[in-house]
LUMPABA-759603 format. One record per residue (C-alpha): residue in one letter; x, y, z; residue number from 1. Coordinates in nm, 3 decimals, padded with zeros to 5 digits. Example, Ala and Ser with C-alpha at 12.3 -4.5 7.8 and 13.67 -1.06 7.14 Angstrom:
<pts>
residu / u / v / w / num
A / 01.230 / -00.450 / 00.780 / 1
S / 01.367 / -00.106 / 00.714 / 2
</pts>
This chain:
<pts>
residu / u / v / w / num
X / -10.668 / 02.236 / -05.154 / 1
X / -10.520 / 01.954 / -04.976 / 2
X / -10.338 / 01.665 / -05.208 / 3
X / -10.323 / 01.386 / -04.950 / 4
X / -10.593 / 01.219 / -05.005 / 5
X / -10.809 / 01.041 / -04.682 / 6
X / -10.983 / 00.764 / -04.630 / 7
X / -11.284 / 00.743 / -04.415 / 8
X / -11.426 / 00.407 / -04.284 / 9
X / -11.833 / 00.410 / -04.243 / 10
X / -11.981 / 00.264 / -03.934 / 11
X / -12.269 / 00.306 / -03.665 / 12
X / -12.067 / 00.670 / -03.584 / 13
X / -12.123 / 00.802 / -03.942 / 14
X / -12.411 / 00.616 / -04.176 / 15
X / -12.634 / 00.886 / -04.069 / 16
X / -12.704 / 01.103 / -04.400 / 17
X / -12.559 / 01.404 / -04.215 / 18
X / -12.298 / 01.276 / -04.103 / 19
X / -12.192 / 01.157 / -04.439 / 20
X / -12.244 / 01.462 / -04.597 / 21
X / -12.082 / 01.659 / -04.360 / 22
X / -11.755 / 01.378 / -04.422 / 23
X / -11.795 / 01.434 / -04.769 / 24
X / -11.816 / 01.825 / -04.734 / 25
X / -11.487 / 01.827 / -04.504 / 26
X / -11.273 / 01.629 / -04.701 / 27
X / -11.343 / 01.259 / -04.723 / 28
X / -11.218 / 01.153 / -05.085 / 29
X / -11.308 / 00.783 / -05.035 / 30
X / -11.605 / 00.578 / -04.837 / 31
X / -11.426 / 00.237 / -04.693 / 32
X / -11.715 / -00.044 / -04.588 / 33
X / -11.535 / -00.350 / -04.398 / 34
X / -11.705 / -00.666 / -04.510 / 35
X / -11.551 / -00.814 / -04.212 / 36
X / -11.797 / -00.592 / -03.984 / 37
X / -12.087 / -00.488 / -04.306 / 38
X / -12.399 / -00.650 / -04.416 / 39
X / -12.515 / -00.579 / -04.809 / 40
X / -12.841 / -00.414 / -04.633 / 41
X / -12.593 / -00.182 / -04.460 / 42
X / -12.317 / -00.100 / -04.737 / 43
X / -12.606 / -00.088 / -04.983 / 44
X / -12.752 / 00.198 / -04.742 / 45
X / -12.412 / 00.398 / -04.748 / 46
X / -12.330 / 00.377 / -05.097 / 47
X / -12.686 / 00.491 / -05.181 / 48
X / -12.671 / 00.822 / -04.938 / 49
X / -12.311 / 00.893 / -05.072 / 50
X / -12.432 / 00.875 / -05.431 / 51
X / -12.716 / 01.115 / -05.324 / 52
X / -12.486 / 01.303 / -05.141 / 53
X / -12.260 / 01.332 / -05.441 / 54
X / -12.503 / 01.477 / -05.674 / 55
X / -12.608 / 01.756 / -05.450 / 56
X / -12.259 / 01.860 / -05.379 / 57
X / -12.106 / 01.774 / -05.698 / 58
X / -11.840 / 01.555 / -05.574 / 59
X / -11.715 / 01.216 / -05.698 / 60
X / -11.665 / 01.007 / -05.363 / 61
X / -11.481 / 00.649 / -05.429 / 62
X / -11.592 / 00.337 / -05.280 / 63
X / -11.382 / 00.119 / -05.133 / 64
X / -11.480 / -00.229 / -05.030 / 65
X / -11.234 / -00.411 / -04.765 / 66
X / -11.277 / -00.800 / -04.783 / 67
X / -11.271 / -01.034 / -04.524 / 68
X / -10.968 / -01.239 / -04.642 / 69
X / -10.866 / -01.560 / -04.504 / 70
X / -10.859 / -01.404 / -04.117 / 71
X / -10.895 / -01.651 / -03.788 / 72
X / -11.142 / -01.524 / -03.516 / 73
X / -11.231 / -01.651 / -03.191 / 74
X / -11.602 / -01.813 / -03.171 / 75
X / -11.849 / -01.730 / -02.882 / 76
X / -11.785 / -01.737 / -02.503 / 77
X / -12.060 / -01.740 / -02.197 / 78
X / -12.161 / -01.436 / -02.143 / 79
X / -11.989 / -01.277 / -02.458 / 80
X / -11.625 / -01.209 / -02.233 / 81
X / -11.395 / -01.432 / -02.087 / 82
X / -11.063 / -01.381 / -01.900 / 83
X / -10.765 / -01.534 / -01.938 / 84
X / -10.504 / -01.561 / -01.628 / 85
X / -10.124 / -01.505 / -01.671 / 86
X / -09.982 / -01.870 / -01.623 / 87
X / -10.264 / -02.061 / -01.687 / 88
X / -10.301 / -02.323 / -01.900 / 89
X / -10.630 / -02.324 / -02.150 / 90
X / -10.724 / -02.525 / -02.449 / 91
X / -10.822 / -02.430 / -02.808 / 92
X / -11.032 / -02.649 / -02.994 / 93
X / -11.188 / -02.657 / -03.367 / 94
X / -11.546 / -02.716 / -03.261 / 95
X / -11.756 / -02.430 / -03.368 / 96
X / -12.083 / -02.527 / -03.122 / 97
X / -11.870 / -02.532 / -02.843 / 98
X / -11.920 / -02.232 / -02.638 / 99
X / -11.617 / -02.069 / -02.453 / 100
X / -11.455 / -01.951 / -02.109 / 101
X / -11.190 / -01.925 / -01.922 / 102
X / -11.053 / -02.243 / -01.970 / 103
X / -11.110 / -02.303 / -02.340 / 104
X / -11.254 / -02.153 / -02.600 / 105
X / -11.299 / -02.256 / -03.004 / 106
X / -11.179 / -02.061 / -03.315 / 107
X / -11.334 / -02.010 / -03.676 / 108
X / -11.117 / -02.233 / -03.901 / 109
X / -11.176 / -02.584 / -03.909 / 110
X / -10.836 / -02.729 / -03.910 / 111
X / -10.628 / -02.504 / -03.635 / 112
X / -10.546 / -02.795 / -03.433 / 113
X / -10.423 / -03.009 / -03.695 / 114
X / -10.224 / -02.709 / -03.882 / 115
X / -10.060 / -02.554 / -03.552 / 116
X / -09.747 / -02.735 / -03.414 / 117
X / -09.634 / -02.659 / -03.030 / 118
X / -09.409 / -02.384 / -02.962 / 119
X / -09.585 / -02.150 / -03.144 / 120
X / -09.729 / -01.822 / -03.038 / 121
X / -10.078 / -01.744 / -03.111 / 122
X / -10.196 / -01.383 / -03.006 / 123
X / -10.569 / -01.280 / -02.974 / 124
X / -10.758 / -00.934 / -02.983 / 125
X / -10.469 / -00.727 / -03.144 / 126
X / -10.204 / -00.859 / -02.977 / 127
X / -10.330 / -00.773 / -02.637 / 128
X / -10.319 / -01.189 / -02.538 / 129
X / -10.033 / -01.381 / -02.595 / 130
X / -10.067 / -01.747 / -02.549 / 131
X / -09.759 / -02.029 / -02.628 / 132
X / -09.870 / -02.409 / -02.791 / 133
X / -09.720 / -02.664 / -02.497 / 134
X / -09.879 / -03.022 / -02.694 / 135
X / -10.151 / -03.118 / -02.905 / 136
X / -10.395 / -03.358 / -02.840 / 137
X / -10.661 / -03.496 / -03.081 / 138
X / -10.886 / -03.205 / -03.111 / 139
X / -10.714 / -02.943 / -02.879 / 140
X / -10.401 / -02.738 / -02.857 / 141
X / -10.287 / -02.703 / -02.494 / 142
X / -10.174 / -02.345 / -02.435 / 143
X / -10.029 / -02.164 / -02.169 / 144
X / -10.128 / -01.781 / -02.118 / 145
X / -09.787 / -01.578 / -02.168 / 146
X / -10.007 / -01.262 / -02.146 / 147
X / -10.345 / -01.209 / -01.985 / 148
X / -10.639 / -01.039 / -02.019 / 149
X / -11.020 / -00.980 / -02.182 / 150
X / -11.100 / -01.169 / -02.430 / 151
X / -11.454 / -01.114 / -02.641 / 152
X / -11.676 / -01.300 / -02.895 / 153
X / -11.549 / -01.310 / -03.268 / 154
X / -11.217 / -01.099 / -03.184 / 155
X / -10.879 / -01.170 / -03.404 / 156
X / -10.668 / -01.477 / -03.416 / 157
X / -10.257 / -01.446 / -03.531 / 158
X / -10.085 / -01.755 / -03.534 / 159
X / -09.691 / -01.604 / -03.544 / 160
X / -09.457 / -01.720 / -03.811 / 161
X / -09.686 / -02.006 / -03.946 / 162
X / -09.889 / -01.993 / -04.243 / 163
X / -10.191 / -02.147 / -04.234 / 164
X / -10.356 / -02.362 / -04.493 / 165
X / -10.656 / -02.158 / -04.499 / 166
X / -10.781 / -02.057 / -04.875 / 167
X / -10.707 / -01.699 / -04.955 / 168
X / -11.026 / -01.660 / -05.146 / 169
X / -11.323 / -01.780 / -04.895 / 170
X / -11.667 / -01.819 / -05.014 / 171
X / -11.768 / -01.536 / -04.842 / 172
X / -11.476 / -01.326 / -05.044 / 173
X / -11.634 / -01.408 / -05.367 / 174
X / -11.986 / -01.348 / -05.266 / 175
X / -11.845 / -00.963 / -05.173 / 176
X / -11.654 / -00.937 / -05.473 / 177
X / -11.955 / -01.010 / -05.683 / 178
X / -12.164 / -00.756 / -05.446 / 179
X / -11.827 / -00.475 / -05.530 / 180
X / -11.889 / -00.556 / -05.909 / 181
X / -12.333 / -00.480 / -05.851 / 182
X / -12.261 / -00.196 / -05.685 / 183
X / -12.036 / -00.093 / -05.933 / 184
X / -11.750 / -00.026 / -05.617 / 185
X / -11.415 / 00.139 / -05.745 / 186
X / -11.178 / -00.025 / -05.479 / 187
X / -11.128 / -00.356 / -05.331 / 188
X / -10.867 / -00.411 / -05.045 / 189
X / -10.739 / -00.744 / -04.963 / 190
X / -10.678 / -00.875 / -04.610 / 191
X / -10.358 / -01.050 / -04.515 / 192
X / -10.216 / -01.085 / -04.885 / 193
X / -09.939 / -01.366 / -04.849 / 194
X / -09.794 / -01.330 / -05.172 / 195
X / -09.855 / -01.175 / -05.515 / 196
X / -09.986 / -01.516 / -05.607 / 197
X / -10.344 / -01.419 / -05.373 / 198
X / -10.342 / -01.074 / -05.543 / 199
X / -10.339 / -01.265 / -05.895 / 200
X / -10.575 / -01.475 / -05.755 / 201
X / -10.809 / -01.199 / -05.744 / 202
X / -10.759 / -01.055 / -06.092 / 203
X / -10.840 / -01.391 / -06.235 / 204
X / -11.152 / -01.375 / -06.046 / 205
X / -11.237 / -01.013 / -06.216 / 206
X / -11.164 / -01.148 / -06.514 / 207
X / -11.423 / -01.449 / -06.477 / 208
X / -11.700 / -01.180 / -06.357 / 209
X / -11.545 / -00.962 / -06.688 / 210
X / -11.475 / -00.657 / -06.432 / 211
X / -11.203 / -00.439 / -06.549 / 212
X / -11.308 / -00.153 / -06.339 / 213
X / -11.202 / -00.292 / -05.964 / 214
X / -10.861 / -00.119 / -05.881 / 215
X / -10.683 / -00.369 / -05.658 / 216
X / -10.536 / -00.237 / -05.289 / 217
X / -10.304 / -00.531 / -05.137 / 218
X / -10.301 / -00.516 / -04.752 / 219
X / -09.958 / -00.549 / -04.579 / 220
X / -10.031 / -00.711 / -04.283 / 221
X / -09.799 / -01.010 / -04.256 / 222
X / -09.434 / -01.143 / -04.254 / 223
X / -09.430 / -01.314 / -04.549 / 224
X / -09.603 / -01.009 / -04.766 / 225
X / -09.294 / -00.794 / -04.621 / 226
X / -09.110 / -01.077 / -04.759 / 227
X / -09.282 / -01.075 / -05.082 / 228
X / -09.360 / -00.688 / -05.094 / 229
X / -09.173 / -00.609 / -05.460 / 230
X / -09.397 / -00.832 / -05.619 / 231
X / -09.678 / -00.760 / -05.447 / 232
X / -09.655 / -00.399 / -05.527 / 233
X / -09.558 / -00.477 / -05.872 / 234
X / -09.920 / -00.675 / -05.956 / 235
X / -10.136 / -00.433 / -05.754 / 236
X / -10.262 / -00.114 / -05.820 / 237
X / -10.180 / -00.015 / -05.497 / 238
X / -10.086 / -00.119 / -05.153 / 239
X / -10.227 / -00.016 / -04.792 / 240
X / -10.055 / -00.057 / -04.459 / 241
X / -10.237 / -00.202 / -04.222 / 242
X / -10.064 / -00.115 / -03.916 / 243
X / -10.310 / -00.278 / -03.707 / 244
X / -10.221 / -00.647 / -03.792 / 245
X / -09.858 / -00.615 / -03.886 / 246
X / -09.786 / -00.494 / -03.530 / 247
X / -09.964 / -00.772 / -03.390 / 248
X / -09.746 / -01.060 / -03.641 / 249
X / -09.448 / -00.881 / -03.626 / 250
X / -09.243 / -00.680 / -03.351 / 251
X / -09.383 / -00.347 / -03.321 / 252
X / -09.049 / -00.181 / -03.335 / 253
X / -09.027 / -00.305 / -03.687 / 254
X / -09.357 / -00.132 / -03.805 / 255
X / -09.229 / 00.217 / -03.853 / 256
X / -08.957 / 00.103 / -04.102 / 257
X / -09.130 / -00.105 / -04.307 / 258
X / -09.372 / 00.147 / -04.360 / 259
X / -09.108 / 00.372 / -04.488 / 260
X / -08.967 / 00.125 / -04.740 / 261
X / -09.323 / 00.033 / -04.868 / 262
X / -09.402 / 00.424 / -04.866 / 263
X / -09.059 / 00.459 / -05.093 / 264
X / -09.081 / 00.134 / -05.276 / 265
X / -09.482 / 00.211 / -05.404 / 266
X / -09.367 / 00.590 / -05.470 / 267
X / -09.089 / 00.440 / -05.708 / 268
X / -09.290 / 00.236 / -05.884 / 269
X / -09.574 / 00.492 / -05.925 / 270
X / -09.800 / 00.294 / -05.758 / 271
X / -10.056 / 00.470 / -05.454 / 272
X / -09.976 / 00.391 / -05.104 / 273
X / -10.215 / 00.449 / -04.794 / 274
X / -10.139 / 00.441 / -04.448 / 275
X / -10.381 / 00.269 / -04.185 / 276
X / -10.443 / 00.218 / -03.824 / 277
X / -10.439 / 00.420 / -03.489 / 278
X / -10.341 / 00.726 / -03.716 / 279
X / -10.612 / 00.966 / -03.478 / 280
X / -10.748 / 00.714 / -03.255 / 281
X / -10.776 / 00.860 / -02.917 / 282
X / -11.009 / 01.091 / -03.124 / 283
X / -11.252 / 00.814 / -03.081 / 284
X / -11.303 / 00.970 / -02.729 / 285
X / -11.181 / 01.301 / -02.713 / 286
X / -11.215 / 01.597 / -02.956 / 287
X / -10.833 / 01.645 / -03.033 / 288
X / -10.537 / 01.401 / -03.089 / 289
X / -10.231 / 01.352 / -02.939 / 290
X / -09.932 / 01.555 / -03.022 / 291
X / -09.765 / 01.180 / -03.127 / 292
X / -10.067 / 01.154 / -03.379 / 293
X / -10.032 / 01.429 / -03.533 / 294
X / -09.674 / 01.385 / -03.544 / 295
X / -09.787 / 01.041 / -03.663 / 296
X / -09.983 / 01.196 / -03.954 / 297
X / -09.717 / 01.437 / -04.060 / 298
X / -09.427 / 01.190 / -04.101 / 299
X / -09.659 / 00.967 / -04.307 / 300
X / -09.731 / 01.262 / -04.557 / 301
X / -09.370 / 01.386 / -04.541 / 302
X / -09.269 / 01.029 / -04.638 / 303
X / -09.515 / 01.042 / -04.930 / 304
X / -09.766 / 00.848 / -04.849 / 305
X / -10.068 / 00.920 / -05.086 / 306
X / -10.404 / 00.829 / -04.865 / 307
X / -10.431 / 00.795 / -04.519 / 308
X / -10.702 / 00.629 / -04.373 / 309
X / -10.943 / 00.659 / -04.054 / 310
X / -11.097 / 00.333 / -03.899 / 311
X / -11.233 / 00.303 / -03.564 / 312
X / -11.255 / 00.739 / -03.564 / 313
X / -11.506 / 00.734 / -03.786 / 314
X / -11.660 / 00.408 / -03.711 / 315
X / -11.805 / 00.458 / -03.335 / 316
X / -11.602 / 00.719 / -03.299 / 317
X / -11.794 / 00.994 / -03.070 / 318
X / -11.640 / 01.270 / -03.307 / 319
X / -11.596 / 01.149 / -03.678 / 320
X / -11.658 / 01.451 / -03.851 / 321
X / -11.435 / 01.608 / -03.565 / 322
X / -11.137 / 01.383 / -03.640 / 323
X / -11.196 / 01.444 / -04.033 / 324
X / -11.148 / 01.809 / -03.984 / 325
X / -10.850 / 01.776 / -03.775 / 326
X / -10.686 / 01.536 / -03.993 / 327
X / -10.700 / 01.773 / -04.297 / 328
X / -10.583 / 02.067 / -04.101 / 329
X / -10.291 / 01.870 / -04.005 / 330
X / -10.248 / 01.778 / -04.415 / 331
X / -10.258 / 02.108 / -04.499 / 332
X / -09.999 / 02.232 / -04.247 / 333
X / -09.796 / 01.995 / -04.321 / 334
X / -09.804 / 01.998 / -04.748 / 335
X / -09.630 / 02.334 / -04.663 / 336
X / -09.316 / 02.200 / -04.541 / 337
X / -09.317 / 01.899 / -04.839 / 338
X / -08.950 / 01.871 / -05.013 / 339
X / -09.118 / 01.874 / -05.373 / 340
X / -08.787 / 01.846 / -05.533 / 341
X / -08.659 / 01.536 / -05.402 / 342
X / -08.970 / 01.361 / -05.488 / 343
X / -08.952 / 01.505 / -05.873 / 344
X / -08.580 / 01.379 / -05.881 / 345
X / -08.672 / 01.036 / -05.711 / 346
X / -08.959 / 01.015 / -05.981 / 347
X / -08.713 / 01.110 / -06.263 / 348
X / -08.432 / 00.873 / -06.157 / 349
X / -08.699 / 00.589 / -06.237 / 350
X / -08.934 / 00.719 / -06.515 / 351
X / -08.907 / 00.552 / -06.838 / 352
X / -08.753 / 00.743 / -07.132 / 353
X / -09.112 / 00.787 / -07.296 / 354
X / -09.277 / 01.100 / -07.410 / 355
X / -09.566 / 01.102 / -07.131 / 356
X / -09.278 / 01.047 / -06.867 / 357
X / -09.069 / 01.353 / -06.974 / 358
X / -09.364 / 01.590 / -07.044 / 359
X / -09.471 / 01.497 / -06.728 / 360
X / -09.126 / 01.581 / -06.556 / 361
X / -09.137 / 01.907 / -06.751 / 362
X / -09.467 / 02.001 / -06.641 / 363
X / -09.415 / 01.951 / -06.288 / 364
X / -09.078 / 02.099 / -06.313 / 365
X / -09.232 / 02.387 / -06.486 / 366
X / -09.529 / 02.430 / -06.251 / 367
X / -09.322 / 02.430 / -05.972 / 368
X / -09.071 / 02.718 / -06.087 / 369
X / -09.309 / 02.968 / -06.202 / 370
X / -09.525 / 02.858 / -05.909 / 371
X / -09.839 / 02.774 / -06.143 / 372
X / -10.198 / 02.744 / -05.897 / 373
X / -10.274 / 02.424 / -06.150 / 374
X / -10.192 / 02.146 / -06.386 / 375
X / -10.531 / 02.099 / -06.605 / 376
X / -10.471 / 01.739 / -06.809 / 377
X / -10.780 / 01.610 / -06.992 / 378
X / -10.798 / 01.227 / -07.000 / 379
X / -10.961 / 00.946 / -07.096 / 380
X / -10.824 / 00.639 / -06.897 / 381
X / -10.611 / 00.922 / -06.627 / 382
X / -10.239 / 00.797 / -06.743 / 383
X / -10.142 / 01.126 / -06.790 / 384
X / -10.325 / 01.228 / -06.405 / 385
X / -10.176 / 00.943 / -06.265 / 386
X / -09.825 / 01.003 / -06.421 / 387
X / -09.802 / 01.370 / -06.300 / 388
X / -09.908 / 01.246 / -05.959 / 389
X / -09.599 / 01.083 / -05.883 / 390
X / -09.358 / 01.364 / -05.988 / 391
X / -09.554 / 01.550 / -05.728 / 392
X / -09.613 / 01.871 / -05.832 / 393
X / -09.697 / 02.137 / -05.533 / 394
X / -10.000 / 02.265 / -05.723 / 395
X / -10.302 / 02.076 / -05.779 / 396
X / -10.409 / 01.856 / -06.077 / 397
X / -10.730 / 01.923 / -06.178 / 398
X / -10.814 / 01.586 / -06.415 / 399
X / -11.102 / 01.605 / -06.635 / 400
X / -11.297 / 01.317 / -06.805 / 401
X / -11.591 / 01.223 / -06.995 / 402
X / -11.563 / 00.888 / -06.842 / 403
X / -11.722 / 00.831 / -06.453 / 404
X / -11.490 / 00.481 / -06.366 / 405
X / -11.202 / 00.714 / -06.499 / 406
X / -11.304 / 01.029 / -06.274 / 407
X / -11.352 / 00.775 / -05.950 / 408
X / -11.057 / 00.601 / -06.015 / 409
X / -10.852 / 00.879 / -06.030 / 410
X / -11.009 / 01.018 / -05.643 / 411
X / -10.717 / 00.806 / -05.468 / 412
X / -10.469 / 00.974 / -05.642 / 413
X / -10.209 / 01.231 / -05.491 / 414
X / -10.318 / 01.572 / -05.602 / 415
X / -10.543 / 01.500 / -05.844 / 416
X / -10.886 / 01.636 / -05.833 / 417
X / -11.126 / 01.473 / -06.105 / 418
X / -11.363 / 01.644 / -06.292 / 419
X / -11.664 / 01.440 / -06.501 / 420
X / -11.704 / 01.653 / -06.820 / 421
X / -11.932 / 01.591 / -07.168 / 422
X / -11.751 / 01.389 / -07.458 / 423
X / -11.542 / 01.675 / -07.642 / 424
X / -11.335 / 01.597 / -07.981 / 425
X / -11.179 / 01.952 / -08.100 / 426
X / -10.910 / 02.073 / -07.940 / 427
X / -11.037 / 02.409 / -07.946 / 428
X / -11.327 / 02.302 / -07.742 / 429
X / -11.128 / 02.094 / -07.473 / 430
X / -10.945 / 02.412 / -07.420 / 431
X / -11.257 / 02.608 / -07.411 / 432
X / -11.400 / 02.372 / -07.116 / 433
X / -11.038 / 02.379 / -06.972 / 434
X / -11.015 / 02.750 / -06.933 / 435
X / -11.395 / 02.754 / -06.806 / 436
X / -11.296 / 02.505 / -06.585 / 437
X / -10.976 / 02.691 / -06.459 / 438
X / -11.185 / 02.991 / -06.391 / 439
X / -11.401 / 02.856 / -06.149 / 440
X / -11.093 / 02.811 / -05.892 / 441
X / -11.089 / 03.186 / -05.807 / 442
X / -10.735 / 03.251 / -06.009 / 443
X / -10.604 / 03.615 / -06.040 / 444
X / -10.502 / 03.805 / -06.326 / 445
X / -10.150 / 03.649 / -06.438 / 446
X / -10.162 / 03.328 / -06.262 / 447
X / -10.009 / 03.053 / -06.453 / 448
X / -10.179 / 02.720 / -06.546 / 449
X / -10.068 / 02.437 / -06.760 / 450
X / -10.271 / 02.240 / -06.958 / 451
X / -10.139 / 01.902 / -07.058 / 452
X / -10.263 / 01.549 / -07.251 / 453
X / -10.287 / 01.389 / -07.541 / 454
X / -10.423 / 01.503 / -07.909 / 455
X / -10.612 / 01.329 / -08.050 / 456
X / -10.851 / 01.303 / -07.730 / 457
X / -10.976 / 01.013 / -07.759 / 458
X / -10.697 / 00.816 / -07.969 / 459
X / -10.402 / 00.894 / -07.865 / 460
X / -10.228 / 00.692 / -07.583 / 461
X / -09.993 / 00.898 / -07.489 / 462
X / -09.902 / 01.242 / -07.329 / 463
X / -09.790 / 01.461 / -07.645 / 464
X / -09.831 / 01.841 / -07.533 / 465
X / -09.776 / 02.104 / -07.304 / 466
X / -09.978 / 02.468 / -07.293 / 467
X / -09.887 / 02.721 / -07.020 / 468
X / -10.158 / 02.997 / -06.987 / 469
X / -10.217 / 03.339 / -06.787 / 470
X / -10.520 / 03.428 / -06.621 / 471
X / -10.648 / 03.691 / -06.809 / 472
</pts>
């Protein structure tokens, strides 16, 4: 069983009820729909065939819905493309009706003139067009192209090292938050977090719609997030890096670093971390990666990241389920050469002094000396799941719940494998379900399992014992 948990982004490659299933069947923990590129009709559709999907296999897929955020595109052009010459000189103006080419085009936000000051960069489609502010006029900004080359209806806008005065929160944000809290969604990413003050944002929102359910994902996709990452990380339930973006604001060379540090600083803080972008992408076209991707994907998981994620592989990808499979081939190789240890000891250095911190060291600890095949914790809100997670043990936690937001919650965690179960109140019986439970993973006569949580079940808010058991 693989403990790095992946994250597969639905699209025209994969809505098909096949294809899902045969994501679902291959390892795909977590269903991401883009609002940015999604319809309700179309996420609706998804989440419906997952949940379908879910009961016939038995599995507990998340759902993961990736807002908008306050992002800048580029408006229409004739024809749909445009290109734009090295060493010309084009203008950028406000004025959504008017249609572009390769002299001017207009972008989505209302006040980019009057908010941009000359000598600034602004790049376009990823990064791929680099274009320098010379003056402003009245309604334009007079550029000249640093870096040519195809530009399409609707693609990306980064304005580098200026922050804009565009809300963080646009109408169209809250309409898809409300839509996350029908469809009773268990993630919500959100695009180009500035500060922890936009992630707070967001909570007060929940708490208007009275959603306490939502598990937060901040997006790391700017300068001034980097700035603000300890913070960020501290108000968020977890944090994704969105490679895609933050290579396009900042150097590229710098990427690989920060990703390191956020990978550390969310690991120390027991808080998830996912990495995102490019991780398989010439899968898109041909059936197996490059050596640098999976080199890509094996660093990330040696690092400790806890989720990565697919996007455009699984999206119109011509071999999602392909690039699945591959991906968690390359997880499982690589959990084998994990340094358990130094994560337990980085974990310990920072764990409170509490009783659920050091059972959880000793259970790990313990696991991994007498090389135990699981950790079985029951749980009610997954502390203890989630707390064992981050000591990461090299067995697999096998989390069981009588409560569903618990069970999907607990999906994007490393190692942990939920388990929906009926309300239980003796301990007698939740060691009767546990044992049934551990049975049903194929162990051997003397294998070791350890049972851990909190008695009383359903009272008790913290970890408060330990069982090891044989296989008999």
């Amino acid at each position: 069983m693989k403990k790095t948990k992946v994250i597969a982004t639905i699209g025209p490659a994969s809505k098909d009820e096949n294809v899902l299933k045969a994501l679902i069947s291959n390892g795909m923990d977590i269903a991401r729909i883009n609002m940015t590129h999604s319809d309700y009709q179309f996420a609706e559709d998804i989440i419906k065939k997952i949940r379908k999907i879910d009961k016939e296999l038995n599995k507990n897929t998340g759902i993961l819905i990736d807002l908008k955020g306050p992002d800048i595109i580029v408006n229409t052009f004739e024809g749909g493309t445009a290109y734009f010459n090295t060493g010309d000189k084009i203008r950028i103006y406000d004025d959504p009706c008017l249609v572009g080419d390769s002299t001017k085009f207009s972008v989505s936000y209302n006040n980019f003139v009057r908010d941009v000051k000359t000598n600034t960069t602004i790049k376009l489609n990823d990064g791929l067009i680099e274009l320098l502010v010379l003056e402003k006029g009245v309604d334009y900004l007079l550029c000249e192209v640093k870096v040519g080359g195809f530009i399409e209806d609707h693609k990306g806008v980064n304005v580098i090292n200026r922050k804009l005065n565009v809300p963080f929160l646009s109408k169209k944000d809250k309409e898809d938050i409300l839509f996350a809290d029908r469809i009773e969604a268990d993630f919500l990413a959100l695009s180009f977090v500035s500060n922890y003050e936009d992630v707070l944002e967001v909570y007060d929102h929940l708490i208007d719609i009275k959603n306490d359910r939502l598990a937060i994902i901040a997006k790391i996709e700017n300068e001034s997030a980097v700035e603000d990452l300890d913070n960020i990380i501290s108000n968020s339930d977890g944090i994704m890096i969105a490679r895609g973006d933050l290579g396009v604001e900042l150097p590229m060379e710098r990427v690989p670093g920060i990703q390191k540090k956020i990978i550390n600083k969310c690991h120390m803080e027991g808080k998830f971390s996912i990495v995102a972008t490019e991780m398989m992408s010439s899968m898109e076209n041909t059936n197996r990666p490059t050596r640098a991707e999976v080199s890509d994907v094996a660093n990330a998981i040696l690092d400790g990241i806890d989720v990565v994620m697919l996007s455009g592989e699984t999206t119109v990808g011509k071999y999602p389920v392909e690039t699945l499979e591959t991906m968690v081939k390359i997880i499982e190789q690589t959990e084998k050469e994990v340094d358990y240890y130094k994560f337990i000891d980085q974990a310990m250095r920072t764990e409170n002094e509490d009783i659920t911190g050091t059972i959880a060291y000793s259970v790990v600890m313990s696991a991994d000396k007498m090389k135990a095949k699981l950790i079985m914790t029951p749980t009610m809100t997954g502390y203890t799941a989630k707390k064992i997670s981050r000591f990461r043990p090299s067995c697999p936690i096998i989390a069981l719940s009588p409560d569903e937001k618990t069970i999907k919650n607990l999906n994007i965690y490393y190692g942990v494998y939920p388990i929906l179960i009926s309300k239980i109140t003796t301990f007698d019986k939740i060691l009767e379900k546990i044992n049934e439970v551990a049975k049903s993973y194929d162990l051997v006569k003397d294998d070791k399992y350890i049972i851990t949580g909190g008695y009383p079940f359903n009272d008790v808010k913290k970890t408060n014992f330990m069982k090891i058991e044989e296989m008999r």
